[in-house]
C-alpha distance (Angstrom), angle and dihedral (degrees) to the residues before:
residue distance angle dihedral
X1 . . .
X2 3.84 . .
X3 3.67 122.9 .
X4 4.05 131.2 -156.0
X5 4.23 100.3 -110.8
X6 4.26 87.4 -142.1
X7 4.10 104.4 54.4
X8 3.91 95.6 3.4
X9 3.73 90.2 -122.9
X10 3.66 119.1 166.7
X11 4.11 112.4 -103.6
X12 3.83 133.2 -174.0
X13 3.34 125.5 -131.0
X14 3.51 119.0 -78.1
X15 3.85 90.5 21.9
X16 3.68 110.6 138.7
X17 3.66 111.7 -173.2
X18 3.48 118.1 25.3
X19 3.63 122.0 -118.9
X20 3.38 102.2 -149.5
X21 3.89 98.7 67.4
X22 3.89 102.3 -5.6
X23 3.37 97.1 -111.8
X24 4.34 109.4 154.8
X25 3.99 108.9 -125.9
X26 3.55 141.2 -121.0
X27 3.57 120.5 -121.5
X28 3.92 96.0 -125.5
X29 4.00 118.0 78.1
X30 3.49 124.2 -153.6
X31 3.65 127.1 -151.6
X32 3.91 99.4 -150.1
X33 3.82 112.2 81.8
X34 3.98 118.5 -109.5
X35 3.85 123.6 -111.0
X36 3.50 117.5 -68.2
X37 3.53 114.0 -131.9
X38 4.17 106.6 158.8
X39 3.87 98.6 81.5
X40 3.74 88.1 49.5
X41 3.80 95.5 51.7
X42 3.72 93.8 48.9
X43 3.65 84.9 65.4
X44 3.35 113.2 48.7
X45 3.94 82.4 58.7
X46 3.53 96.5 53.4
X47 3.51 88.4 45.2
X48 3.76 85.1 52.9
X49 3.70 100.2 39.2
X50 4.33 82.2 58.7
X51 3.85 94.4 51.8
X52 3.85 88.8 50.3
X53 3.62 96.1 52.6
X54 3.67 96.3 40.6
X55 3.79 89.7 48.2
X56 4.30 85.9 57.0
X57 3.33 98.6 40.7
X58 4.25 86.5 52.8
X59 4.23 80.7 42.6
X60 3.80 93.3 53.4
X61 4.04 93.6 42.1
X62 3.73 98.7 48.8
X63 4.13 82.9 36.4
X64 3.93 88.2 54.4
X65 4.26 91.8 49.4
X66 3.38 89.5 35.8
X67 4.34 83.8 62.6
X68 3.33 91.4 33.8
X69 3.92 100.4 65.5
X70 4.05 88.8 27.8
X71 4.33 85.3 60.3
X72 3.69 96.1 27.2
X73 4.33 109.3 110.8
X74 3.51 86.5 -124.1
X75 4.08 85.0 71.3
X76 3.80 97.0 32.6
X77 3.94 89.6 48.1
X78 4.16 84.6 54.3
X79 3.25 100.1 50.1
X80 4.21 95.5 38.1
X81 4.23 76.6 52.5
X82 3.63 110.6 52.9
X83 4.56 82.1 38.5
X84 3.39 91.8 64.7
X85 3.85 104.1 36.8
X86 4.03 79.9 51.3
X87 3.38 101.3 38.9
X88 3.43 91.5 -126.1
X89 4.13 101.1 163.4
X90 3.71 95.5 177.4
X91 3.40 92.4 62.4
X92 3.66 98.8 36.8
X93 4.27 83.4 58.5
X94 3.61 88.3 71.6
X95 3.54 106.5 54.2
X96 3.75 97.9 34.4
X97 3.49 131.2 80.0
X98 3.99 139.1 176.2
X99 3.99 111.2 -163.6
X100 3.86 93.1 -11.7
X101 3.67 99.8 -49.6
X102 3.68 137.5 102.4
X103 3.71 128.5 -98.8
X104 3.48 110.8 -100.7
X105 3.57 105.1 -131.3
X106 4.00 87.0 -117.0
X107 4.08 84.8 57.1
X108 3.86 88.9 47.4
X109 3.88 94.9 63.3
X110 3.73 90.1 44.1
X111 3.78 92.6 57.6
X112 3.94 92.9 40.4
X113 4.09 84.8 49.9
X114 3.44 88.2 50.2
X115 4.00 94.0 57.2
X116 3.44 96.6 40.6
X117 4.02 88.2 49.2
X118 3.99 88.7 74.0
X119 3.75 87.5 50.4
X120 3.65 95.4 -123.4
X121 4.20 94.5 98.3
X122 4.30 91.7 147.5
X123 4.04 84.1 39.3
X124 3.64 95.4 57.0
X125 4.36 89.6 36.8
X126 3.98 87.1 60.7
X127 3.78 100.7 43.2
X128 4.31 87.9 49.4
X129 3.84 86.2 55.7
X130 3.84 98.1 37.3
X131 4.01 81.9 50.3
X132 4.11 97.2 47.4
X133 4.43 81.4 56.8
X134 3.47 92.2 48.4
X135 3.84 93.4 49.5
X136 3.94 87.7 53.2
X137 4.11 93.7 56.3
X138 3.11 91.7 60.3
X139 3.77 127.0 -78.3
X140 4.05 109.5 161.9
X141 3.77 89.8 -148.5
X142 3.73 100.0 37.9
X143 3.82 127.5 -117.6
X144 3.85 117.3 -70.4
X145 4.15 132.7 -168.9
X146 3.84 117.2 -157.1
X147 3.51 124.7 175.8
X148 4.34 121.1 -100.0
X149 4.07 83.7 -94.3
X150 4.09 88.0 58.2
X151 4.01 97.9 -106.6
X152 3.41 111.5 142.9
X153 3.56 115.9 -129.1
X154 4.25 99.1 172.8
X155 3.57 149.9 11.5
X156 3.87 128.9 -159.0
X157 4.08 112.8 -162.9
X158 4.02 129.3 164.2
X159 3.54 104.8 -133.3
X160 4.16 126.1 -173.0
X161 3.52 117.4 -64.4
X162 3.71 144.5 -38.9
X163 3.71 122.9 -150.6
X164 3.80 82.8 -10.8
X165 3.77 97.2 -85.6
X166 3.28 97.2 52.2
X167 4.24 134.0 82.1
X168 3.34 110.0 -121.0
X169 4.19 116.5 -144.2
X170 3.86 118.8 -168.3
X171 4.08 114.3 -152.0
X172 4.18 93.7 -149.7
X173 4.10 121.7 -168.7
X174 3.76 113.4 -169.8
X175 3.66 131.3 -118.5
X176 3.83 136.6 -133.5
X177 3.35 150.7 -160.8
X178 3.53 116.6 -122.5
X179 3.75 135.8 -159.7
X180 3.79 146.2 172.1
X181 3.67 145.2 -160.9
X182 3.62 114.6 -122.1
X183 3.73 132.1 -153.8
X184 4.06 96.7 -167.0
X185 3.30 140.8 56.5
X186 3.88 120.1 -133.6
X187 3.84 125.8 68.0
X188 3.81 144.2 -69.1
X189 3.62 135.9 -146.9
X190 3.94 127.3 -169.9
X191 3.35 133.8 173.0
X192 3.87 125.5 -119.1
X193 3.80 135.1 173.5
X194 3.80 86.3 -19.4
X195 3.44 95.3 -47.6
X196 3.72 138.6 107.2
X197 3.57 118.9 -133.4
X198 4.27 122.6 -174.4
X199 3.84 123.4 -149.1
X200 4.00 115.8 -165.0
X201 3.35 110.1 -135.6
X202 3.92 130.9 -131.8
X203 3.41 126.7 -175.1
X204 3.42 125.4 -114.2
X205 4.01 87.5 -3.2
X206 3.94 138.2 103.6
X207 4.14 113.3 -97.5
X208 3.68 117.4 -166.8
X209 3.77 105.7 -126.7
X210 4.04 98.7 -169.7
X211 3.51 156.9 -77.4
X212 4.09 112.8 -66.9
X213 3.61 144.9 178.9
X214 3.76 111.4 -118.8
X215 4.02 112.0 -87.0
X216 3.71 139.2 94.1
X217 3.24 106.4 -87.1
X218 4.20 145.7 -168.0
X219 3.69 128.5 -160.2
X220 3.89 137.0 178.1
X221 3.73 107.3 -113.5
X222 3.77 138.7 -168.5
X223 4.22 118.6 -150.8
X224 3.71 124.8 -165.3
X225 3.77 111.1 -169.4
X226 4.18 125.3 154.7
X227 3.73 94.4 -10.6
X228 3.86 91.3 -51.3
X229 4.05 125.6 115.9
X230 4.41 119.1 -162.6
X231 3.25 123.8 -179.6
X232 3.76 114.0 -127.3
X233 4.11 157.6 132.1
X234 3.33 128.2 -76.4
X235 4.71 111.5 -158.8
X236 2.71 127.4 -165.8
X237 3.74 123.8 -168.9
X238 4.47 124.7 -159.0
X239 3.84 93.1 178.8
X240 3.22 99.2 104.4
X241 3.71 139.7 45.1
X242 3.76 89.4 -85.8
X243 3.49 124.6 33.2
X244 3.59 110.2 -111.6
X245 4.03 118.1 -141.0
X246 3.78 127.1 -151.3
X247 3.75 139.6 -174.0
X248 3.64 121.2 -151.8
X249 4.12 111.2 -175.9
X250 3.63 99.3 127.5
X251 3.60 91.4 -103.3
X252 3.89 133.6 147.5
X253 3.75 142.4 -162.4
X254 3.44 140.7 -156.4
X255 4.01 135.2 -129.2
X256 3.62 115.1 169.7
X257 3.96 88.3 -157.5
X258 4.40 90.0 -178.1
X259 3.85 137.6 18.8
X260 3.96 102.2 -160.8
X261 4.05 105.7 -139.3
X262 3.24 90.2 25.1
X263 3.98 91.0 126.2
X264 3.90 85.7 79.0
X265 3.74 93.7 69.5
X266 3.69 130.6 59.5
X267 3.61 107.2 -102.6
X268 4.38 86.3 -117.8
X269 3.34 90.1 54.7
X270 3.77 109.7 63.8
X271 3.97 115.6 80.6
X272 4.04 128.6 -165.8
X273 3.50 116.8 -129.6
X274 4.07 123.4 -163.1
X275 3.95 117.6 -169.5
X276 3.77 81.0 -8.2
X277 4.16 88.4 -62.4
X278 3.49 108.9 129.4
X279 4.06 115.5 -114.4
X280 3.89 97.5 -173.6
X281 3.66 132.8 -113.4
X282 3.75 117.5 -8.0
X283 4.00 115.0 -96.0
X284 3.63 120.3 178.0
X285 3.45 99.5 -146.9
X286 3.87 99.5 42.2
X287 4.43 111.2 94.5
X288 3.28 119.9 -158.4
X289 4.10 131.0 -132.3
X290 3.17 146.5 -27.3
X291 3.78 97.9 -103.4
X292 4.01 125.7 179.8
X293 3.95 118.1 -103.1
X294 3.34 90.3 -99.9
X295 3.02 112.5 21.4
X296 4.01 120.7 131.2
X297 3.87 103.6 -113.3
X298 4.05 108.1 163.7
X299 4.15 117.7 -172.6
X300 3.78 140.3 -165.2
X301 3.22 149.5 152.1
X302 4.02 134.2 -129.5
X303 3.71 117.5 -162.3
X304 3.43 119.4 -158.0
X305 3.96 112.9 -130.4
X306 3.71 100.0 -178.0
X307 3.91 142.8 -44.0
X308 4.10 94.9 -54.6
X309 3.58 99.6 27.8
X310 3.89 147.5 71.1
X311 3.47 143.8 159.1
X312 4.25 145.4 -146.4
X313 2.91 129.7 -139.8
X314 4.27 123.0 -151.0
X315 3.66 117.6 -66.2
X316 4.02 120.2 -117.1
X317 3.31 125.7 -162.2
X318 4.07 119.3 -161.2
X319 3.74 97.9 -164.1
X320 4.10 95.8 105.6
X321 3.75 95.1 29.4
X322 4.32 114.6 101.3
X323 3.56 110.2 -138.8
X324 4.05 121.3 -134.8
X325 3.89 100.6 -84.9
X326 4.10 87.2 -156.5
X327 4.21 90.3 56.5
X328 4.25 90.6 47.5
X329 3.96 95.1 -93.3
X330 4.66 96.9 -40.4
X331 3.30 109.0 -178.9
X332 3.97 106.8 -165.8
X333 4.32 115.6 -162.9
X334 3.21 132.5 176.3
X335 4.17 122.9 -140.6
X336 3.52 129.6 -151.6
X337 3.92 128.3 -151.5
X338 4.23 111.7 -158.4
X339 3.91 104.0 -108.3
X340 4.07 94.3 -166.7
X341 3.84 86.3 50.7
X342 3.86 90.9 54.1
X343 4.18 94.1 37.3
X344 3.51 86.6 53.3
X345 3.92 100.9 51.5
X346 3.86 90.3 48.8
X347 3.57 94.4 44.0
X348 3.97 86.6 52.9
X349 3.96 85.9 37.4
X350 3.97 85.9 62.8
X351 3.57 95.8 44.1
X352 3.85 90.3 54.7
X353 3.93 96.4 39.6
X354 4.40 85.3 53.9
X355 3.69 88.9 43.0
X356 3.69 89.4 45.3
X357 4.05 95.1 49.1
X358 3.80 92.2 46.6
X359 3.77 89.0 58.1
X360 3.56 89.0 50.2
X361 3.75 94.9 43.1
X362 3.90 82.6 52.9
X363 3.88 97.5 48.8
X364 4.22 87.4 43.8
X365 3.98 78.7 60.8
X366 2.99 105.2 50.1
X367 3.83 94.3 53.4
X368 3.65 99.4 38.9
X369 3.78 98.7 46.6
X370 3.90 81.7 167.2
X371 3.64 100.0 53.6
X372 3.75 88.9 49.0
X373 3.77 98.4 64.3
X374 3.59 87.2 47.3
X375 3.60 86.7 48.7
X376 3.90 90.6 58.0
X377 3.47 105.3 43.9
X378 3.94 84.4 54.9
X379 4.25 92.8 39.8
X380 4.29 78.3 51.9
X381 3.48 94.0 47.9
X382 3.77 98.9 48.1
X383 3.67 91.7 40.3
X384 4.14 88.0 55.5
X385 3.50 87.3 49.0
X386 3.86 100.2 49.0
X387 3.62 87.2 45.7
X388 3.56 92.6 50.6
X389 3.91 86.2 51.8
X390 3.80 85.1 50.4
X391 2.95 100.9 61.0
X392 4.20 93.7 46.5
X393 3.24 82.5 59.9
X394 3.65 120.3 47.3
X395 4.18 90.5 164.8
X396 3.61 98.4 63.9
X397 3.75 94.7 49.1
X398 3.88 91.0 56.9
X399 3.93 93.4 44.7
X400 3.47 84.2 42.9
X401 4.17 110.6 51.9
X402 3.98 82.6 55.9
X403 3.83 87.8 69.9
X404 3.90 93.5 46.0
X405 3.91 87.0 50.4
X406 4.05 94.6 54.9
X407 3.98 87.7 40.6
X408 3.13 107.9 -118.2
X409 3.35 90.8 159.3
X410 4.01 127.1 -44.4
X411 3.68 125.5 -61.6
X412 4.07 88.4 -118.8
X413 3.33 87.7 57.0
X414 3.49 94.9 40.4
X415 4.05 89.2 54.3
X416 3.60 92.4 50.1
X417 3.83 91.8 50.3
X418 3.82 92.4 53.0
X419 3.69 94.0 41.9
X420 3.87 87.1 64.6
X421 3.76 87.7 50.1
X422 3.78 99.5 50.4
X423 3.74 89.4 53.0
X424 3.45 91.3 44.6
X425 3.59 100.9 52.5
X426 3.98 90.2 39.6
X427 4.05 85.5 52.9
X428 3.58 84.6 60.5
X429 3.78 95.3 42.9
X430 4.03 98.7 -121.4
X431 3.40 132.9 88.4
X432 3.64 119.5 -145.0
X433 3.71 100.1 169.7
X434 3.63 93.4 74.8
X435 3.87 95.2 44.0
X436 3.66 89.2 47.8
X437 3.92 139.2 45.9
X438 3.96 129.3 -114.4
X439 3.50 111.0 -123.4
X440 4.05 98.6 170.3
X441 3.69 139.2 -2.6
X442 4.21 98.9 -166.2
X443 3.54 142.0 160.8
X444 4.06 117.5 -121.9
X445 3.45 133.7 173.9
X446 3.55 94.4 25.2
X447 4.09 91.8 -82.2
X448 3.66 112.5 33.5
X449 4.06 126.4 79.6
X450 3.65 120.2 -144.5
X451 3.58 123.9 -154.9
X452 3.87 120.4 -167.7
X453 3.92 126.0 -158.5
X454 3.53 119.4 -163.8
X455 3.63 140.4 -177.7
X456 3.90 134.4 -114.8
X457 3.73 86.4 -82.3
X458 3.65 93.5 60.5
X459 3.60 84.9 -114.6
X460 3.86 119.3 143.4
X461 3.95 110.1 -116.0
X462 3.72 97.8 176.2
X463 3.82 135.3 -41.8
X464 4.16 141.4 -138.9
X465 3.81 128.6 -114.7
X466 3.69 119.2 -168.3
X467 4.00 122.6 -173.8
X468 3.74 123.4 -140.3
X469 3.82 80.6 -106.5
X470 4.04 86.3 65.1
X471 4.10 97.1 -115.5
X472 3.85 113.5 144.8
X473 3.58 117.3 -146.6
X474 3.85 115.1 -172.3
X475 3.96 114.1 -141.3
X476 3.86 129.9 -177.0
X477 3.97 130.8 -135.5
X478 3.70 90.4 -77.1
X479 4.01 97.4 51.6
X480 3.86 89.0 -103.1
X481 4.00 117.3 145.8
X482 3.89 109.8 -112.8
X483 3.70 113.1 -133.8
X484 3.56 117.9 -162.5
């Protein structure tokens, strides 16, 4: 029996190619059966076939322990560690979330900020990882860290699977709402995570600003106020119980918070001018702006003294003065009106108004030749009786003449006054102005006299008014009528 020398395939005589594997013949036959190689090759890939399953099952174990310590929270409470204590954001972005998303790394370096704010960066870095193993023995709620004031600042919870056989842990920061007061109206842009984000301003009112994750941040900003655009940052600042918001454009305001002199005027009548525009009647607690750092801004106030007359005050300019940085840039002045400049105008003011009556007394004379004898014999009467009064009482002439001296107003005048008040007081059946010193007989309120009466302090008790028409009305320390 011939077989074929390639596949050992039987073959019949005279067979020249073999059918089995196509193999052309040789002529000779041989009688011993070829080598048998099939059996042998069906084991060596067996044999193979085993190695390559064993090596993948070997792959897939060291693959799944390999995951499972890469995703464990021992890992992920490592590497959250060492980001913080290095303030490594990037890093920090992937392990962090904040309503099931990622850090951005801009969020990252707010919330690192924010830790290392309170001083205690490393602090804070060790209780996040001591709170990621908590969360994985077993706490239903998760683990969280807040700060000593009882602001959260991170949660740790296990939460369904990763990869399916693997716990999965989320690393959540909180989010707030954030708000400011501002002091213009206009509007605001800043710039966050890539974004730009507008805030209508109202004055005097609280804007909401936006929704952030926990951290200190800073943000380019934009502010359009009075026609007028600065470039700028807007902070804001979570280390506290409220978050604190700042704006930095370089910008200042005014608040004139006193007018020395001021007492001269009547509160109605003294106006604020800025850049020689007029801002209205003065108000201590109004401010005033926003003005640029250094831009010229020059105010003053005018107080109006009566019908003809008014007076300035000194001129301040805020240019070179820094602004509080914690009150958004206030600049608080002070303004000054001159009180010898005023004195002296109402001291000539009286001089002209008696000059002016006596011509008018003299004119009434001589047109009323009638009325004017009356007129005496009632000018000698009153003078006898003042001097009568005089002389009971010696005192009040001394105290008095002082007055005349400094003028005050004139010793005629100054007769007539007292001459009310004697008959006054003796109407009433006392007599104070013995029992108590004159400290001024004055004019006020361009018609009116005044006369004060203190006692041996120098202290006013109470004073006199008397009307052109001659009434007396008695008033004490605190301008309150005295009824008897």
């Amino acid at each position: 029996m011939a077989y074929c020398k390639h596949c050992g395939s039987k073959i019949v005589p005279g067979q020249k190619v073999c059918t089995q594997c196509g193999t052309r013949l040789v002529t000779e036959t041989s009688s011993v059966p070829p080598f048998q190689n099939e059996p042998r090759k069906s084991k060596k890939i067996y044999i193979l076939s085993s190695i390559i399953v064993a090596a993948l099952i070997v792959s897939l174990l060291v693959a799944f322990f390999v995951l499972k310590h890469q995703l464990s929270p021992e890992k992920d409470a490592e590497h959250i560690v060492q980001a913080i204590k290095h303030k490594d954001a990037k890093t920090l972005s992937k392990y962090l979330t904040s309503k099931d998303k990622n850090l951005t790394e801009e969020e990252a370096n707010a919330f690192i900020d924010v830790l290392n704010q309170y001083g205690q960066l490393n602090s804070y870095a060790d209780k996040i990882g001591k709170a990621i193993l908590e969360a994985k023995v077993g706490h239903s709620s998760g683990a969280i860290v807040s700060t000593e004031l009882k602001t959260q600042l991170f949660s740790a919870e296990k939460r369904g699977k990763k990869y399916v056989f693997f716990d999965k842990y989320v690393y959540d920061i909180p989010q707030l709402d954030v708000a400011m007061y501002s002091e213009d109206e206009g509007t605001l842009t800043y710039t966050h995570n890539g974004k730009k984000h507008d805030i209508k301003l109202k004055k005097k009112s609280v804007v909401d600003v936006g929704n952030f994750t926990m951290g200190n941040y800073s943000m380019p900003a934009v502010k359009k106020v009075n026609g007028k655009e600065r470039q700028g940052k807007l902070y804001l600042n979570m280390s506290g119980v409220h978050t604190m918001v700042k704006e930095d454009f370089g910008e200042k305001r005014v608040q004139i918070e006193n007018i020395e002199n001021s007492s001269k005027f009547d509160s109605d009548d003294i106006q604020i001018y800025i850049n020689d525009k007029n801002q209205g009647k003065y108000d201590s607690s109004k401010d005033y702006g926003p003005f640029g750092a250094n831009e010229d801004v020059q105010i003053y106030a005018i107080g109006k003294y009566d019908i003809n007359k008014t007076f300035k005050t000194n001129v301040v300019n805020i240019k070179d003065k820094k602004g509080n940085e914690v009150l958004n840039g206030l600049v608080e002045v002070t303004l000054k009106f001159n009180d010898k400049e005023i004195d002296n105008y109402k001291e000539q003011k009286d001089k002209d108004d008696e000059k002016d009556k006596a011509k008018s007394k003299e004119d009434e004379e001589d047109s009323h030749s009638e009325d004017e004898d009356k007129s005496k014999k009632e000018s000698k009467a009153k003078d006898k009786e003042s001097s009568d009064s005089e002389k009971s009482d010696d005192d009040f002439d001394k105290q008095s003449t002082k007055y005349f001296d400094n003028n005050k107003v004139s010793k005629e005048t100054a007769d007539k006054v007292m001459a009310k008040i004697k008959d006054y007081e003796k109407e009433k059946g006392y007599s104070d102005l013995k029992k108590y010193h004159v400290k001024d007989v004055e004019k006020y309120m361009q018609i009116y006299f005044k006369v004060k009466l203190t006692d041996e302090s120098g202290k006013v008790v109470y004073y006199y008014s008397v009307s052109p028409e001659g009434d007396v009305t008695e008033y004490d320390e605190k301008d309150n009528i005295v009824q008897h």
